[in-house]
C-alpha positions, 0 to 999 in steps of 0.5 A, a space after each residue: 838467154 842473157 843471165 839477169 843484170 843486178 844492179 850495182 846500187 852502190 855505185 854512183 847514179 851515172 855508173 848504174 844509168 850506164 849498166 841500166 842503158 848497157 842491160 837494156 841494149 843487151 835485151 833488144 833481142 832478149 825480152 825474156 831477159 828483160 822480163 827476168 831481169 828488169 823486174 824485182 822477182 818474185 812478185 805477188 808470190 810468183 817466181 817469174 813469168 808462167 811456162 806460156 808466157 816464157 813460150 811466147 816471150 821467146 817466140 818473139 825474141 827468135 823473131 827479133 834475131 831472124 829479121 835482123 833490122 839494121 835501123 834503115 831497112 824495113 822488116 816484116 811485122 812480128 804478128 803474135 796472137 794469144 787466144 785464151 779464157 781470161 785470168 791467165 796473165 795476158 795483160 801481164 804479158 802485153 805490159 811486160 812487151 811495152 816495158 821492153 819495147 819502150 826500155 831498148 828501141 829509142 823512139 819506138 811507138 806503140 799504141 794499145 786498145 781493147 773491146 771495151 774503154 772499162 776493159 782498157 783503163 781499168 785492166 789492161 792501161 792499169 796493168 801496164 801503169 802497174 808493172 811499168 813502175 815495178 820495172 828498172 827503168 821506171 824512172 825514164 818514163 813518165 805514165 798516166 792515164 793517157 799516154 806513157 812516154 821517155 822522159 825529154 821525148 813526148 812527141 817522138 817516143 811514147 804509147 797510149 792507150 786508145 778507144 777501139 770505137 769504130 769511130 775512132 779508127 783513125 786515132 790508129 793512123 799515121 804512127 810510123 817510126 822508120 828507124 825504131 818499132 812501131 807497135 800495136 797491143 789489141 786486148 780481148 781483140 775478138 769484139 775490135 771493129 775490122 775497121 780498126 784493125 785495117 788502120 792499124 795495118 798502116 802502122 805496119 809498113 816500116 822500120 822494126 814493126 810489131 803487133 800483139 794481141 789477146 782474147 778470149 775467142 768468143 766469136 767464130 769470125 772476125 779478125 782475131 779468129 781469123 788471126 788465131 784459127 782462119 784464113 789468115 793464121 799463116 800471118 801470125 804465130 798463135 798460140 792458144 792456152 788452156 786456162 786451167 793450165 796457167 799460174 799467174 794472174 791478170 
């Protein structure tokens, strides 16, 4: 793992932009690193990311290294799924993946939903708002309610948050980005319609895509449980977290 970057703050604006990029391309199969090095620990009296986020940060880091994606040719998805109680620090988890998706891979397009519009604005799109501006590379994006995107590239590198209404499925069609990441974030996914998840499956289908999702499982069908515990677990890496094992927070 690559050792945390402090940034030179006496040095010239340009200099520190030059590290700050330098870093960023450093971490592109590195999310642990980005998440300790790119956030100003300890924060709200936590020294770093919880044991089981590590666990799962560097699961997608391998991940990264095994597909090799050259910038033209297509790779399998990266599937990780997250079945726990609530409280455990998932959405942290899914904020820090957006950061660090967004900071390393030019025009990568995400989009991120939950089980319910409340659980989406007032807890998982709060926690990315909240954690993107405590990152390093702030200052590059712009983020409000409806979308976050890089600075001078709105339409082409960016993610929002999106309804997962059933009549709002097709809010999840047509994001491709053949030479970056093209990703997905599904939060409390065990009350997400079928019908959403099959369309964002066509996101899926070129350049570096990847799919993160999160619960409680509180329903024995479906596809998180499929995801985590069925038929189609040999597509996923799941891990499942006893709650009462973990430290941090939201």
């Amino acid at each position: 793992m690559t050792e945390p970057q402090v940034l030179d703050r006496t040095a010239s604006d340009v200099e520190v932009e030059r590290q700050l990029a330098a870093d960023c391309a450093t971490y592109y199969d590195d999310p642990l690193g980005f998440v300790r090095g790119l956030y100003p620990w300890p924060i709200n009296g936590e020294p770093g990311p919880d044991a089981w986020q590590v666990s799962v940060i560097e699961d997608i880091g391998r991940q990264v290294k095994d597909r090799g994606f050259d910038g033209n040719h297509a790779v399998m998805p990266i599937r990780e799924a997250v079945s726990s109680g609530h409280g455990i620090g998932k959405d942290a988890l899914f904020a820090w993946l957006v950061d660090w998706v967004m900071s390393t891979r030019p025009h990568s397009q995400g989009t991120v939903t939950a089980n319910t519009n409340d659980q989406l604005q007032t807890k998982t799109w709060a926690t990315i708002r909240a954690w993107t501006k405590l990152c390093a590379t702030s200052h590059w994006f712009e983020i409000n309610s409806t979308i976050m995107y890089r600075k001078g590239y709105r339409e082409s590198w960016f993610c929002t948050p999106q309804s997962s209404k059933e009549e709002n499925s097709e809010a999840f069609a047509g994001q491709h980005s053949k030479g970056s990441t093209s990703f997905y974030i599904f939060s409390e996914a065990s009350a997400i319609a079928a019908a959403v998840w099959k369309v964002a499956e066509g996101g899926l289908t070129d350049g570096e895509p990847m799919f993160f999702i999160g619960g409680n499982p509180t329903r024995n069908d479906g596809e998180f449980h499929r995801a985590c515990f069925g038929d189609m677990r040999h597509r996923w890496h799941p891990t499942v977290i006893d709650s009462r094992d973990c430290a941090l927070p939201n």
